[in-house]
C-alpha positions in Angstrom: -25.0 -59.2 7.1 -22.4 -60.6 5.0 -20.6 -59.3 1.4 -21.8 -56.7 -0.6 -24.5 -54.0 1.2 -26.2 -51.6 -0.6 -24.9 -48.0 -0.3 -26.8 -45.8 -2.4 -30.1 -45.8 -5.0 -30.8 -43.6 -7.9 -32.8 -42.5 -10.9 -31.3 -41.8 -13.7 -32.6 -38.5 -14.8 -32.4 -36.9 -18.3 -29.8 -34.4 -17.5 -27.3 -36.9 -16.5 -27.4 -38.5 -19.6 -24.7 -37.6 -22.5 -24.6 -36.9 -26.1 -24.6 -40.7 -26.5 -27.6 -41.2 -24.5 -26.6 -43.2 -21.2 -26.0 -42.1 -18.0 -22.6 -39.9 -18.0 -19.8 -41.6 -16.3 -18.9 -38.6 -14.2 -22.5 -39.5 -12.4 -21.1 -43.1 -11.3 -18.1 -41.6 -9.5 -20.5 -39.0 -7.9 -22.7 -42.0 -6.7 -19.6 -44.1 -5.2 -18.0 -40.6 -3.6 -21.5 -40.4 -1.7 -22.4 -44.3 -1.2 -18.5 -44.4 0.6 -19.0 -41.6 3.5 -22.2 -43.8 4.4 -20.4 -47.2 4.0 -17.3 -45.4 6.0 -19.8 -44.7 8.7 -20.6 -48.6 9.1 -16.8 -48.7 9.6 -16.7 -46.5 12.1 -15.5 -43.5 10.6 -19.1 -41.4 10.8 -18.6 -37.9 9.4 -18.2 -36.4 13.0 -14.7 -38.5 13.5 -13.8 -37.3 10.2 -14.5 -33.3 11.7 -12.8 -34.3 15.0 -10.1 -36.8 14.3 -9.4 -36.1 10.6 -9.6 -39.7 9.2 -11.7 -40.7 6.4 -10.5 -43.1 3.1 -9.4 -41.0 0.1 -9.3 -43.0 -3.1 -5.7 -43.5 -4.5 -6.7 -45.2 -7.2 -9.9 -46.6 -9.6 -10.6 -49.3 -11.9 -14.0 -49.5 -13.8 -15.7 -52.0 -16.4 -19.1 -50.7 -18.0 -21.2 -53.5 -18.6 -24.4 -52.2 -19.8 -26.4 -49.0 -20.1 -28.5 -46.9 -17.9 -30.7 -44.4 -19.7 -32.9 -42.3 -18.5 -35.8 -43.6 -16.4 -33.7 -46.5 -15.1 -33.3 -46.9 -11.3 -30.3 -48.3 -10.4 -28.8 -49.7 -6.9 -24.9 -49.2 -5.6 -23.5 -52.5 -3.9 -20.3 -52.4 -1.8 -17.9 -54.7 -0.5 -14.7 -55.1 0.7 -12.1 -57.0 -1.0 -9.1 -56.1 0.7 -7.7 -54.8 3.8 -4.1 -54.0 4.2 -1.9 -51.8 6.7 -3.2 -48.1 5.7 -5.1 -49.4 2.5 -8.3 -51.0 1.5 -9.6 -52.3 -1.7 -13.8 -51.5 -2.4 -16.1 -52.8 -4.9 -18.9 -51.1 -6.1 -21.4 -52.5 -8.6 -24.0 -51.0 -9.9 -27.1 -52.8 -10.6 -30.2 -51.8 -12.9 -32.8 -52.4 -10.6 -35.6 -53.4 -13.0 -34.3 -56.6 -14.4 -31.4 -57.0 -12.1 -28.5 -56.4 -14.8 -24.9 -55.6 -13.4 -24.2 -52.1 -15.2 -20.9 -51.1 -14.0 -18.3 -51.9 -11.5 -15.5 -50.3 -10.0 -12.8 -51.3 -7.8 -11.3 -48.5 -5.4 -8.5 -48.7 -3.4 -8.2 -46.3 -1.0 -5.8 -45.5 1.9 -7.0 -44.1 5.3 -6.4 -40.5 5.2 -5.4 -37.9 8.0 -6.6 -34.9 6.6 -4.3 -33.2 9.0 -1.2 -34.6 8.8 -1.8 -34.9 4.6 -0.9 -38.5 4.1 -1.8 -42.2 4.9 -2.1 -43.5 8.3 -2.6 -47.2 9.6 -5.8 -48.7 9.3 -6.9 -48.7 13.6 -8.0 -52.7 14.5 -11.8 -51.2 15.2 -11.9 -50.4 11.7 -10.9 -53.7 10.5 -13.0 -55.4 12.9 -16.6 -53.1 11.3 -15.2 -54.3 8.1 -14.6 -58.1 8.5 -18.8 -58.8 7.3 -17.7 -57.1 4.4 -15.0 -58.5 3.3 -15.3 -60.7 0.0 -13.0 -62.4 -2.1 -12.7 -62.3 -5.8 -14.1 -65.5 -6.3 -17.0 -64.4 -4.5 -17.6 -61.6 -7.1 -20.6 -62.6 -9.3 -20.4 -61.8 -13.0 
């Protein structure tokens, strides 16, 4: 397994959709918050370490780029990889993809530090973490279009 993984499926139902008729945006964040405590459990950080040891990635910061529409009916795919890992950050792409004819939709780059959610701030990144991320790690050039 190498790259981008899938990390969470959906239907986009009519509720979800807005005055304009596409899928809302606040339902993309939603998707990504869920995809990334499963992709955090490939890294090692299931949500029982994050109840024990109180570290899990809080996002510090988002970028997205809408590409095309979902509207109702459409099923749609969340990808994930990697494109950075620093001392208590990482960098994650998400793309969403419309299933039925394969169109990127939306993508969003998070960067995120690792969190110790009782001490209240950013700790570093352990070396098992960054080893469970390594097949995920991408570069930008590797990002299709």
């Amino acid at each position: 397994m190498t790259g981008f993984v899938t990390t969470y499926q959906g239907y986009v139902m009519p509720a979800q959709c807005d005055g304009l008729g596409h899928f809302n945006v606040q339902y993309y964040f939603a998707a990504i918050s869920d995809a990334m405590f499963g992709f955090q459990t490939r890294l090692g950080l299931a949500p029982s370490v994050t109840r024990d040891q109180g570290l899990s990635f809080a996002v510090v910061h988002s970028d997205a780029a809408f590409k095309a529409e979902l509207v109702t009916g459409d099923v749609y795919r969340l990808d994930t990889a990697i494109l950075r890992i620093g001392g208590k950050s990482a960098t994650f792409l998400h793309r969403f993809v419309r299933v039925e004819d394969e169109v990127l939709a939306m993508e969003s780059r998070f960067t995120a530090v690792l969190f110790d959610t009782r001490l209240r701030r950013a700790v570093t990144i352990p070396d098992e973490i960054r080893r469970a991320a390594e097949p995920f790690l991408i570069s930008e050039n590797d990002t299709p279009e």
